[in-house]
Kinemage of the C-alpha trace (Angstrom):
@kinemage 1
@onewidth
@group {chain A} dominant
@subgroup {mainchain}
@vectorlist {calphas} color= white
{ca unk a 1} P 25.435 -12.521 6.587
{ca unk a 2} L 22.764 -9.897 5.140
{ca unk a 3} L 22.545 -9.390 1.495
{ca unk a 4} L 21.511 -6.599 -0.426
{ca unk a 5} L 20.360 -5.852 -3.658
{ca unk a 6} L 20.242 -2.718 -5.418
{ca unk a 7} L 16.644 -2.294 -7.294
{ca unk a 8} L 16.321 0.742 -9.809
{ca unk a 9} L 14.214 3.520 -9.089
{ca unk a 10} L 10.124 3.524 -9.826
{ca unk a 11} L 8.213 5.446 -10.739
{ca unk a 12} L 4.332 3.881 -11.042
{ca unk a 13} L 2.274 5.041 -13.764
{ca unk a 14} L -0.799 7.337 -13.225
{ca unk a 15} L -2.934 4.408 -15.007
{ca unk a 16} L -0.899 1.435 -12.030
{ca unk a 17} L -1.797 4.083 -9.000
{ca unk a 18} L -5.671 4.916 -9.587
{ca unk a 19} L -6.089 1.017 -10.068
{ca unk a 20} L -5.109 1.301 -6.881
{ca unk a 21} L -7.279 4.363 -5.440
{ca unk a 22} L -10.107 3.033 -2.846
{ca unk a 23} L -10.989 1.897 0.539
{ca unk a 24} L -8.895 -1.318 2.230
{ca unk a 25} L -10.316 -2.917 5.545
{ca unk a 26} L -9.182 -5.475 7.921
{ca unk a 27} L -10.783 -7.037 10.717
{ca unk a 28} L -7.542 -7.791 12.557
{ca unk a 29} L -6.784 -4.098 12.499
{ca unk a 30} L -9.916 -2.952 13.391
{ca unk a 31} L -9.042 -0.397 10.673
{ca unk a 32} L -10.001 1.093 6.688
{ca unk a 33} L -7.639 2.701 4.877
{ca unk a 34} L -7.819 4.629 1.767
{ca unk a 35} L -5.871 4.895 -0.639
{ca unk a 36} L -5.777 8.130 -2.589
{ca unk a 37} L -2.800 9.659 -4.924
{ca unk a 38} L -2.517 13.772 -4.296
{ca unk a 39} L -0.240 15.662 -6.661
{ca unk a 40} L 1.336 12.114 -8.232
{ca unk a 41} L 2.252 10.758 -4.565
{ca unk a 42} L 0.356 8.008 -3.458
{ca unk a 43} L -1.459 7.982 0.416
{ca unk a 44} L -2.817 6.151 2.971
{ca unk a 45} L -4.955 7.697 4.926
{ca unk a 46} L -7.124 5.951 7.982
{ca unk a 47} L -10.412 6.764 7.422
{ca unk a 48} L -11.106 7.639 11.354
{ca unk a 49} L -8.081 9.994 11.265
{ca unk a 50} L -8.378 11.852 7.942
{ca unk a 51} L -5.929 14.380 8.967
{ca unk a 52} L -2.884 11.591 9.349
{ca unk a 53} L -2.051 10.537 5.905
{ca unk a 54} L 0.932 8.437 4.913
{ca unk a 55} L 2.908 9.339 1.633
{ca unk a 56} L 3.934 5.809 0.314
{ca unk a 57} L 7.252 6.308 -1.644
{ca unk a 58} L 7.267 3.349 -4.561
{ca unk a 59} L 10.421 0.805 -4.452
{ca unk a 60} L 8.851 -1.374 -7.206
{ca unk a 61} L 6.145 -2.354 -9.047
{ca unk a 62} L 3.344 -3.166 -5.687
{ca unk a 63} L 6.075 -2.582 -3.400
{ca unk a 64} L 5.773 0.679 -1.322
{ca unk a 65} L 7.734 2.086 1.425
{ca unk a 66} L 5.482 3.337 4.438
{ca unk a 67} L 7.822 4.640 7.437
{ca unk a 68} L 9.959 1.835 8.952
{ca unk a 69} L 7.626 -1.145 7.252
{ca unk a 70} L 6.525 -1.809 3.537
{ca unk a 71} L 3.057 -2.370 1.671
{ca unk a 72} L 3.106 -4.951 -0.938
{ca unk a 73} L 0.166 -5.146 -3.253
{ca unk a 74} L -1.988 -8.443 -2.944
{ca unk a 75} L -3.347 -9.208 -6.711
{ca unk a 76} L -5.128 -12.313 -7.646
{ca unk a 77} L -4.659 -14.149 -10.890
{ca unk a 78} L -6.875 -12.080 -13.265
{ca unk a 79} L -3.745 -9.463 -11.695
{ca unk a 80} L -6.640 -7.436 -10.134
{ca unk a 81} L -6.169 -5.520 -6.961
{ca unk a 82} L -7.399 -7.696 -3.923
{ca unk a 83} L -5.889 -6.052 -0.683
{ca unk a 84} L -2.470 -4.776 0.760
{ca unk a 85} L -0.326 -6.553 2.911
{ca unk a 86} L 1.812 -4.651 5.630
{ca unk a 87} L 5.485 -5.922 6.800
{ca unk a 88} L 7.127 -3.925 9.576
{ca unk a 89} L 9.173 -3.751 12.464
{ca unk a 90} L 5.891 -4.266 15.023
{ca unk a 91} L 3.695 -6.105 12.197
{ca unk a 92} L 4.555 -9.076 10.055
{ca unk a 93} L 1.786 -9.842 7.228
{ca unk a 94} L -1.465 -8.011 7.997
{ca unk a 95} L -3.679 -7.560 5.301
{ca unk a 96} L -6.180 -5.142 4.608
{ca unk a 97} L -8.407 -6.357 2.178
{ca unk a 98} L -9.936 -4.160 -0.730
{ca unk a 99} L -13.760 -2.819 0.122
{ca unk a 100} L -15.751 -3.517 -3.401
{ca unk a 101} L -17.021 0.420 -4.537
């Protein structure tokens, strides 16, 4: 038996996306994403293929709907941004860690 839950709609602040704006990398992946927000929607965009962003459409506070697969914010305990972790239907837990600026 599946059960769902109904979750109210988000809507992240400006001030929760930009802490979110920068560059993400992961060795696994072979891969750096950035993250960007363009007209209020937030992006990923791999940094090889500028030209194939993804809009990321919020489901809850770090939770993010990508496709067919979510992002879920990593944070550590000072609740700073640390990575981005990436659960879909070919991809179960990769993480893309932040790049420092």
């Amino acid at each position: 038996v599946t059960a769902y839950r109904k979750i109210d709609a988000y809507t992240p602040t400006a001030k929760e996306l930009e802490s979110l704006v920068g560059r993400y990398s992961s060795a696994e992946a072979d891969g750096v994403l950035a993250f960007s927000v363009k007209d209020g929607r937030p992006r990923l965009t791999p940094t090889n293929r500028p030209s194939a962003p993804v809009i990321l459409t919020p489901l809850g506070r770090d939770i993010y709907l990508y496709g067919e697969g979510l992002t879920k914010v990593v944070r550590n305990q000072e609740n700073k941004v640390e990575g981005l972790r990436f659960i879909g239907a070919r991809v179960y837990s990769l993480v893309f860690s932040r790049v420092p600026d």
